[in-house]
MILUMBA-872356 format. One record per residue (C-alpha): residue in one letter; chain; x, y, z. Coordinates in pm, whole numbers, plus 50000, padded with zeros to 5 digits. Layout:
residues N
<node residu="a" chaine="A" u="X" v="Y" w="Z"/>
...
***
This chain:
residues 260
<node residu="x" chaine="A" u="31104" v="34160" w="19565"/>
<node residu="x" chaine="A" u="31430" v="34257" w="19781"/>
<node residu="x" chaine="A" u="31789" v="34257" w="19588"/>
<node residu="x" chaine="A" u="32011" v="34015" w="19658"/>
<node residu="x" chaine="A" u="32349" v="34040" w="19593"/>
<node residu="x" chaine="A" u="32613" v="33740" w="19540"/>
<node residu="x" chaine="A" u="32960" v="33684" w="19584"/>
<node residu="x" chaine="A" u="33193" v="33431" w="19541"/>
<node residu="x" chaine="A" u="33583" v="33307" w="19474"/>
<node residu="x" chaine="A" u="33388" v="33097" w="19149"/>
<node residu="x" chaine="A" u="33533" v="33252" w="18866"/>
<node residu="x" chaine="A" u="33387" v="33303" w="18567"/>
<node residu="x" chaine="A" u="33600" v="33019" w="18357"/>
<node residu="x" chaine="A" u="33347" v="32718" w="18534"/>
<node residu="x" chaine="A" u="32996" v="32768" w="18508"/>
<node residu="x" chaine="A" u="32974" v="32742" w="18886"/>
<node residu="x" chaine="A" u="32807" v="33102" w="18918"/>
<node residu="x" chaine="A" u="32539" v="33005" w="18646"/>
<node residu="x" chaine="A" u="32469" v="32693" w="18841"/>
<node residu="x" chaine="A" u="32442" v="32864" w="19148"/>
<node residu="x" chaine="A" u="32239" v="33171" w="18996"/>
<node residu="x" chaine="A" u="31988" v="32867" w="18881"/>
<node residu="x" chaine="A" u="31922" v="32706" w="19188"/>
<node residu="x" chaine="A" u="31840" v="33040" w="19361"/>
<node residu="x" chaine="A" u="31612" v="33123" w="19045"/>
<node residu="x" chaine="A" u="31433" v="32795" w="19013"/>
<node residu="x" chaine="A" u="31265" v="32853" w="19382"/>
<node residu="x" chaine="A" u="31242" v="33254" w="19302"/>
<node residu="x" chaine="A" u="31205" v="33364" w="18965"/>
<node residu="x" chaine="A" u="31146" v="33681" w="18982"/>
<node residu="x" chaine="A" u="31426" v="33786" w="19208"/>
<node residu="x" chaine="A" u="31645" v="34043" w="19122"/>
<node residu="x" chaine="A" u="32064" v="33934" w="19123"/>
<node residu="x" chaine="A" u="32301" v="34168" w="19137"/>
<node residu="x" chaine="A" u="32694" v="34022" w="19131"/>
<node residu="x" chaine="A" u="32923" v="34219" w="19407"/>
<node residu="x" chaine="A" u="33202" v="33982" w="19231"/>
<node residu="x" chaine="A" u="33318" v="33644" w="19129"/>
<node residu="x" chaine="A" u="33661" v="33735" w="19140"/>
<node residu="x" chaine="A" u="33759" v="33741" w="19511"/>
<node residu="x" chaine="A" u="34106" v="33530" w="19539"/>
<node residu="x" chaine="A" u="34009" v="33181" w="19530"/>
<node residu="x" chaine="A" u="33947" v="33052" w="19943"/>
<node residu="x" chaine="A" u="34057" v="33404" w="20049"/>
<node residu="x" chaine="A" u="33793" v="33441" w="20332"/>
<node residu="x" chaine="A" u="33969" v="33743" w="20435"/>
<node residu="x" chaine="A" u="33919" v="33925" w="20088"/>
<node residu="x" chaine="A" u="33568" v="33832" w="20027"/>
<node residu="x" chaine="A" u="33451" v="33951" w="20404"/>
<node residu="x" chaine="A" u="33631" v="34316" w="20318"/>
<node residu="x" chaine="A" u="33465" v="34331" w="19976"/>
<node residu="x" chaine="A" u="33141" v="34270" w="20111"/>
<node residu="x" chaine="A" u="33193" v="34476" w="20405"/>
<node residu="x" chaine="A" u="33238" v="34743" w="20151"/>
<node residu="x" chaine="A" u="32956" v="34686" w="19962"/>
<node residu="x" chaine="A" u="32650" v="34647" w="20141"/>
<node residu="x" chaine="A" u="32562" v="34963" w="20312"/>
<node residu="x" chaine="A" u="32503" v="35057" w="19871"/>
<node residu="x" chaine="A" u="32191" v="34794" w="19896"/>
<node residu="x" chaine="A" u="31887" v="34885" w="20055"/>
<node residu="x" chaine="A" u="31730" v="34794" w="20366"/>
<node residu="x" chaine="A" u="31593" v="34437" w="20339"/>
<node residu="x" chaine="A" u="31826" v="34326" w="20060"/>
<node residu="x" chaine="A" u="31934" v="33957" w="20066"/>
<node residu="x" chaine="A" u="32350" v="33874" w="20036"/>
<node residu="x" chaine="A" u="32452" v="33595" w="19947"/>
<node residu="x" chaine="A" u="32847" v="33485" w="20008"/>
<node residu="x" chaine="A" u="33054" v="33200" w="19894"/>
<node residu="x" chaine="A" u="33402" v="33159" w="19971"/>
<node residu="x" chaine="A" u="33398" v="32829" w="20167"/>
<node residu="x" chaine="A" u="33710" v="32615" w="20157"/>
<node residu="x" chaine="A" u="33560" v="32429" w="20476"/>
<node residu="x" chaine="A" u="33293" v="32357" w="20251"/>
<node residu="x" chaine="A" u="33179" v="32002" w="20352"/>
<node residu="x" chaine="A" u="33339" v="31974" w="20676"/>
<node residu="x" chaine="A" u="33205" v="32088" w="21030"/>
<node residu="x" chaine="A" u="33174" v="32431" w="20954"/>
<node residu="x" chaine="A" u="32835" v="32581" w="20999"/>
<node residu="x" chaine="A" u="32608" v="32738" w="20691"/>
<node residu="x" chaine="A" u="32426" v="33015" w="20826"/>
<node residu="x" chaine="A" u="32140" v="33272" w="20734"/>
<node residu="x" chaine="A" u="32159" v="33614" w="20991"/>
<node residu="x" chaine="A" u="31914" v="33927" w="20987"/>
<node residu="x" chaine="A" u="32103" v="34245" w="21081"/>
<node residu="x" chaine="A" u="31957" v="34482" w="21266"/>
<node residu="x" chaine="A" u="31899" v="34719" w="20918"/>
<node residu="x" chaine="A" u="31676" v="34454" w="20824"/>
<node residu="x" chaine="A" u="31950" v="34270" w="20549"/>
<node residu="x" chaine="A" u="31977" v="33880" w="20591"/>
<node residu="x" chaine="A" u="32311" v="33715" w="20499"/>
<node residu="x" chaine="A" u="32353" v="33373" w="20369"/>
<node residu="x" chaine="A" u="32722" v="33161" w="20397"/>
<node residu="x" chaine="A" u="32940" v="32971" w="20544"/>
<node residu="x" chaine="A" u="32988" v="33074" w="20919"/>
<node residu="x" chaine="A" u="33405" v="33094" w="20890"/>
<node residu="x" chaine="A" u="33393" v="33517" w="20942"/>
<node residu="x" chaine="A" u="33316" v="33600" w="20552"/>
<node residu="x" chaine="A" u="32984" v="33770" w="20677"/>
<node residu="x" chaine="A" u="33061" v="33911" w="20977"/>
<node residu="x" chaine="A" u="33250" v="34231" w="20926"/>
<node residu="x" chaine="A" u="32913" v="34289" w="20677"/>
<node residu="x" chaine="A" u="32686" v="34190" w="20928"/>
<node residu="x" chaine="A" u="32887" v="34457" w="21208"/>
<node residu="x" chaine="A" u="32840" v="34730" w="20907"/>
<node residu="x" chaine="A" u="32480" v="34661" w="20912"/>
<node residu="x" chaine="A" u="32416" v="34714" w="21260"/>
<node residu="x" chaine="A" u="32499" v="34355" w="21446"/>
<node residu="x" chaine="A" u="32311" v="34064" w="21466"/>
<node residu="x" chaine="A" u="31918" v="34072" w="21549"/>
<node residu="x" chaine="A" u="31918" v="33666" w="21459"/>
<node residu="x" chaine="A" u="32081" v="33396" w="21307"/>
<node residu="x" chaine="A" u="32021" v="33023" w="21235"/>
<node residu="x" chaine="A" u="32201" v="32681" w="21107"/>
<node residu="x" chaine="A" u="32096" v="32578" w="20778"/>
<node residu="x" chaine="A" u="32015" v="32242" w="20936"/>
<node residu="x" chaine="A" u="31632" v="32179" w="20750"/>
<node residu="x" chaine="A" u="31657" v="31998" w="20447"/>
<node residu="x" chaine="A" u="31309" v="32106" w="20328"/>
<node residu="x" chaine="A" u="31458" v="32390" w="20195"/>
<node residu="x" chaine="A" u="31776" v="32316" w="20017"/>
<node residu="x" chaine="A" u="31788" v="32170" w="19648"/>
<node residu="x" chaine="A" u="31707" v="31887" w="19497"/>
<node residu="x" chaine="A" u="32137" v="31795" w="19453"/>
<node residu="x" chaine="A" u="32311" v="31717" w="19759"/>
<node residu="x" chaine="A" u="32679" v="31762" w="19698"/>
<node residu="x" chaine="A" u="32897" v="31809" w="19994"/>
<node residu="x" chaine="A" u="33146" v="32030" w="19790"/>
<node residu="x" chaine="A" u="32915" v="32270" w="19607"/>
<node residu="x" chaine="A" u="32682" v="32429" w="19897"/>
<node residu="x" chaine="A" u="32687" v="32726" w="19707"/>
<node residu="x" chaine="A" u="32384" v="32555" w="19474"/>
<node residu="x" chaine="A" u="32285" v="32302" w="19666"/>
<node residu="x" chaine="A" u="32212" v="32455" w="20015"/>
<node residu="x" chaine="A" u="32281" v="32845" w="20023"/>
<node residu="x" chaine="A" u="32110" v="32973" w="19703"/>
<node residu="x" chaine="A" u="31767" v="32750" w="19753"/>
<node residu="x" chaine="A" u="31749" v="32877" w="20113"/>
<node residu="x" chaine="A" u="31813" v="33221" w="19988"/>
<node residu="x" chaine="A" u="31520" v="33172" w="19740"/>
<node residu="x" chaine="A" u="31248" v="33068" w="19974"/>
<node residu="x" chaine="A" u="31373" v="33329" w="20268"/>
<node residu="x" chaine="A" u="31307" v="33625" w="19978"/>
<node residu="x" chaine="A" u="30971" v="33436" w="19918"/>
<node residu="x" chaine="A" u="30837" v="33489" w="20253"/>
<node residu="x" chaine="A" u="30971" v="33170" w="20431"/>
<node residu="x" chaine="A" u="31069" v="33290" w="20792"/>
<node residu="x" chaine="A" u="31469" v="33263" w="20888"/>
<node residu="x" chaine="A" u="31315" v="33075" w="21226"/>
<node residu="x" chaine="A" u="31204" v="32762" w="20979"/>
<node residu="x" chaine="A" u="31524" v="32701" w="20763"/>
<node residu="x" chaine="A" u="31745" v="32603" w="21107"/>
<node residu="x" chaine="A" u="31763" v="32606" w="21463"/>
<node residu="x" chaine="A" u="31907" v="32948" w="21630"/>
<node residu="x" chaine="A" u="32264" v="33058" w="21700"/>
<node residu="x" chaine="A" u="32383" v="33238" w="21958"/>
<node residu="x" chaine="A" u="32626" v="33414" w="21781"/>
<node residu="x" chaine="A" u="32859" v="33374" w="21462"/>
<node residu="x" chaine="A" u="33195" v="33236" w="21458"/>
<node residu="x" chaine="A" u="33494" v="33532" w="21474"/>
<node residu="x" chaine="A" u="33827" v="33379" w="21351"/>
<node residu="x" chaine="A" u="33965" v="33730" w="21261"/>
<node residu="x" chaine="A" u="33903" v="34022" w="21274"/>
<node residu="x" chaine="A" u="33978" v="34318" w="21109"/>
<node residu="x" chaine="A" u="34297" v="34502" w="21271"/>
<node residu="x" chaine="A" u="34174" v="34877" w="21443"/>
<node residu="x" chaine="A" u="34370" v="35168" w="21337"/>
<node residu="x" chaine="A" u="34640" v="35232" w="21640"/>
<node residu="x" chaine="A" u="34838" v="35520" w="21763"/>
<node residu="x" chaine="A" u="35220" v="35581" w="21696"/>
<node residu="x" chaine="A" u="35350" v="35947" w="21880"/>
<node residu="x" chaine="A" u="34971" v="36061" w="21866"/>
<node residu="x" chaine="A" u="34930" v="35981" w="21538"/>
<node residu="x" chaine="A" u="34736" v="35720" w="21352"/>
<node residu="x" chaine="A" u="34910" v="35428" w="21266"/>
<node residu="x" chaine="A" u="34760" v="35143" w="21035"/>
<node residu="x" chaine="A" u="34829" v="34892" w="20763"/>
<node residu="x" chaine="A" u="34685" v="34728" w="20447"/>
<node residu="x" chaine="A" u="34366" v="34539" w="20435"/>
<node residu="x" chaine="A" u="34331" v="34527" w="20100"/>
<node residu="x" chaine="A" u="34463" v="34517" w="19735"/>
<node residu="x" chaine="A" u="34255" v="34628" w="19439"/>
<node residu="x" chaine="A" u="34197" v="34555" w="19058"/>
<node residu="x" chaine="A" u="34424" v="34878" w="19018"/>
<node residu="x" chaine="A" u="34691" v="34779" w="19290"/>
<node residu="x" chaine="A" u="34519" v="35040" w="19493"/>
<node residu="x" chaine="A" u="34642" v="34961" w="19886"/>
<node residu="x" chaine="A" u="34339" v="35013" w="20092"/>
<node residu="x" chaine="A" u="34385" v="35073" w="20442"/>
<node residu="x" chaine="A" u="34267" v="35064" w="20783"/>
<node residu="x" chaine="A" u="34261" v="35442" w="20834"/>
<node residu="x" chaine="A" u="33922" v="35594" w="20848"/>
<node residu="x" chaine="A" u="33868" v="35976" w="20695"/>
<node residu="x" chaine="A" u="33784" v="36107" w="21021"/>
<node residu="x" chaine="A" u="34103" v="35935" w="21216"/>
<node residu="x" chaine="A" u="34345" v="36183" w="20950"/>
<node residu="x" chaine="A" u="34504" v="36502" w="21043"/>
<node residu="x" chaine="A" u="34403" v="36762" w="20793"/>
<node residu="x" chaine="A" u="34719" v="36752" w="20630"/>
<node residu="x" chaine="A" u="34960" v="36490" w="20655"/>
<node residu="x" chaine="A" u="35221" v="36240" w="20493"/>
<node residu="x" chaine="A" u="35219" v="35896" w="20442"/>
<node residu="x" chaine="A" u="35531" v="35663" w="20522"/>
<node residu="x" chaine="A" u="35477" v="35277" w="20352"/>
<node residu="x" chaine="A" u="35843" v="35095" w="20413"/>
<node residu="x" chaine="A" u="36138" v="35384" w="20284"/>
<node residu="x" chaine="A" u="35836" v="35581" w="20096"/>
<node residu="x" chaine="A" u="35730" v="35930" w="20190"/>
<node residu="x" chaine="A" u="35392" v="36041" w="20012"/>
<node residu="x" chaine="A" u="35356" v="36428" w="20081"/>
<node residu="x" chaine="A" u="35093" v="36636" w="20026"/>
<node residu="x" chaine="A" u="34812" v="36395" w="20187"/>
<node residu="x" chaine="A" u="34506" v="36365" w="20119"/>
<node residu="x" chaine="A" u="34500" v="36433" w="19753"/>
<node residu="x" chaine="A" u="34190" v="36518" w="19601"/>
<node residu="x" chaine="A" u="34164" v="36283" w="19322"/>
<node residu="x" chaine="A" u="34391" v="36037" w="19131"/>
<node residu="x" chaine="A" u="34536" v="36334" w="18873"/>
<node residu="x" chaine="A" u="34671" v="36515" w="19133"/>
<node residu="x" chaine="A" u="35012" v="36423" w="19081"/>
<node residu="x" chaine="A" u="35181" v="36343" w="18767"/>
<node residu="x" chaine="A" u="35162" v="35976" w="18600"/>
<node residu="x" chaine="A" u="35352" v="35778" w="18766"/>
<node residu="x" chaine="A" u="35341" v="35921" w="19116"/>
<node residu="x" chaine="A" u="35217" v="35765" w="19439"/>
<node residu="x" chaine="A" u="34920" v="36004" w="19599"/>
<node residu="x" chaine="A" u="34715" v="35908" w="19895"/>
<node residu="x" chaine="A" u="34318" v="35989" w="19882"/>
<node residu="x" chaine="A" u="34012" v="35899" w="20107"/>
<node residu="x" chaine="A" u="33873" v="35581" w="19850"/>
<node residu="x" chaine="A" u="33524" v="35540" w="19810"/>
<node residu="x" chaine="A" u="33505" v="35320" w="20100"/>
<node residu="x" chaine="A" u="33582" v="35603" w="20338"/>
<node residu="x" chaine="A" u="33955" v="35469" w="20378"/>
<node residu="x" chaine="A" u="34263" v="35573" w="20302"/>
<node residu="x" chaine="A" u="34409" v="35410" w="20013"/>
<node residu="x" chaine="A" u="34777" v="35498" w="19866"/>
<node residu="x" chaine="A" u="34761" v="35431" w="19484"/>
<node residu="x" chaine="A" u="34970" v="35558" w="19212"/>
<node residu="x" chaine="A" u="34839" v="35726" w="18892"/>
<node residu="x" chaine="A" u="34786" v="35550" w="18599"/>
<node residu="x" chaine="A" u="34994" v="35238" w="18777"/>
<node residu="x" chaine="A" u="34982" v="35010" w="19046"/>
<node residu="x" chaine="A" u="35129" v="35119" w="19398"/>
<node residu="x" chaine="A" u="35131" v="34748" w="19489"/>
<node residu="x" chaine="A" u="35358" v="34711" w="19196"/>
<node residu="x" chaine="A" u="35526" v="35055" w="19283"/>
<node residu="x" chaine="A" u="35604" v="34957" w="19655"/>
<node residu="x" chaine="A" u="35628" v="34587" w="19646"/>
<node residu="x" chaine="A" u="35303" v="34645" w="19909"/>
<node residu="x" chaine="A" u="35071" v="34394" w="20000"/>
<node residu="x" chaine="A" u="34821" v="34300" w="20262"/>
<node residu="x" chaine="A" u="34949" v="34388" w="20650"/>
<node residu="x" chaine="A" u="35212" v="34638" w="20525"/>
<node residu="x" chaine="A" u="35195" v="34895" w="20775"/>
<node residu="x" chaine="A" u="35145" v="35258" w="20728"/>
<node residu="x" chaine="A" u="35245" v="35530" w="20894"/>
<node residu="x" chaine="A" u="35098" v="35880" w="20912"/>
<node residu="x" chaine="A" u="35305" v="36198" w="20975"/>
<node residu="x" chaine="A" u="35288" v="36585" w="21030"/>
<node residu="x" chaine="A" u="35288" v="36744" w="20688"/>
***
């Protein structure tokens, strides 16, 4: 049986994840979970699509992920199920949480509104779609039910952002912050293969020479250092601290690269 991976902005104080780990398990027992993270900013859309952007391509082909960060939940927002073209099928809300994922994967093959009733759970809540609706759809697709029977098709998803492209500043790259870590690691726009060999890194009235570092004990503690993350970006972090702390950085700060 595929993997299917889950995240959500639920927490871990409610038992919210349980109840939605249940539903999904009561129509699939033997399914395998594996939790991306329940920790994404709570209705931070933005957040959860980059953290599962960043995770999938780790799953193999013909995994199941399942997203929740919804606060349309209720309203006329669409719930969705999509196959990519690696073979994954994503389950959420359709308010751009699964798209940048779904891109990653290779684009949309299909996609369908969670419209059939037949397959959602036995609770109808309109404010907790997470059990009711997305996990007992994700439980009968992994147990052979096609995507074509749980809803009618879709065209397309909805796009109400997108992540920013790197641009270009005197020939050089020019990007910004997409993301804050755990560690206060700022996690950029800039892909490996868009950096000069060597380089610096401007971030407000803060120079960081001697880019890329190889690792985070390349400098002294304390120190800001800029490294290719594991997500193939460029992140600026500080060792043994947080450069969001350090710089007073946070999502959409813009960062500069320049000739070493």
């Amino acid at each position: 049986m595929p993997l299917v991976s889950l995240l959500t902005d639920f927490g871990v104080t409610d038992t919210y994840v349980g109840q939605m780990k249940a539903a999904l398990l009561r129509v699939a027992p033997s399914a395998t979970l594996v939790d991306l993270t329940h920790a994404v900013p709570a209705q931070d859309v933005r957040a959860g699509a980059f953290l599962l952007w960043t995770a999938v391509e780790a799953f193999p082909p013909g995994s199941f992920h399942l997203a929740v960060v919804d606060p349309g939940v209720g309203s006329g927002r669409r719930a969705v199920a999509v196959r990519s073209r690696r073979g994954d099928v994503l389950v959420g809300p359709d308010n751009g949480l699964l798209l940048p994922a779904l891109e990653q994967l290779g684009g949309q093959v299909a996609a369908v509104e969670l419209t059939e009733p037949a397959y959602w759970g036995p609770a109808r809540s309109r404010t907790f779609h997470g059990r009711d609706l997305f996990a007992p759809v994700v439980g009968h697709l992994i147990t052979g039910v096609p995507l074509e029977q749980v809803g009618p098709p879709l065209a397309r998803l909805e796009a109400p952002f997108r992540f920013p492209a790197p641009e270009q500043e005197n020939g050089l790259p020019l990007g910004e912050v997409l993301h804050v870590d755990a560690y206060g690691n700022l996690i950029t726009n800039l892909p490996s293969g868009q950096l000069p060999a060597r380089f610096r890194v401007r971030i407000g009235l803060t120079v960081v020479e001697g880019a890329p570092h190889s690792h985070y004990e390349a400098v002294p503690p304390g120190e800001l250092l800029a490294l290719v993350g594991s997500s193939g970006l460029l992140e600026i972090s500080a060792r043994e601290g947080s450069a969001a702390s350090v710089l007073g950085a946070e999502r959409g700060e813009r960062v500069h690269i320049e000739p070493a």
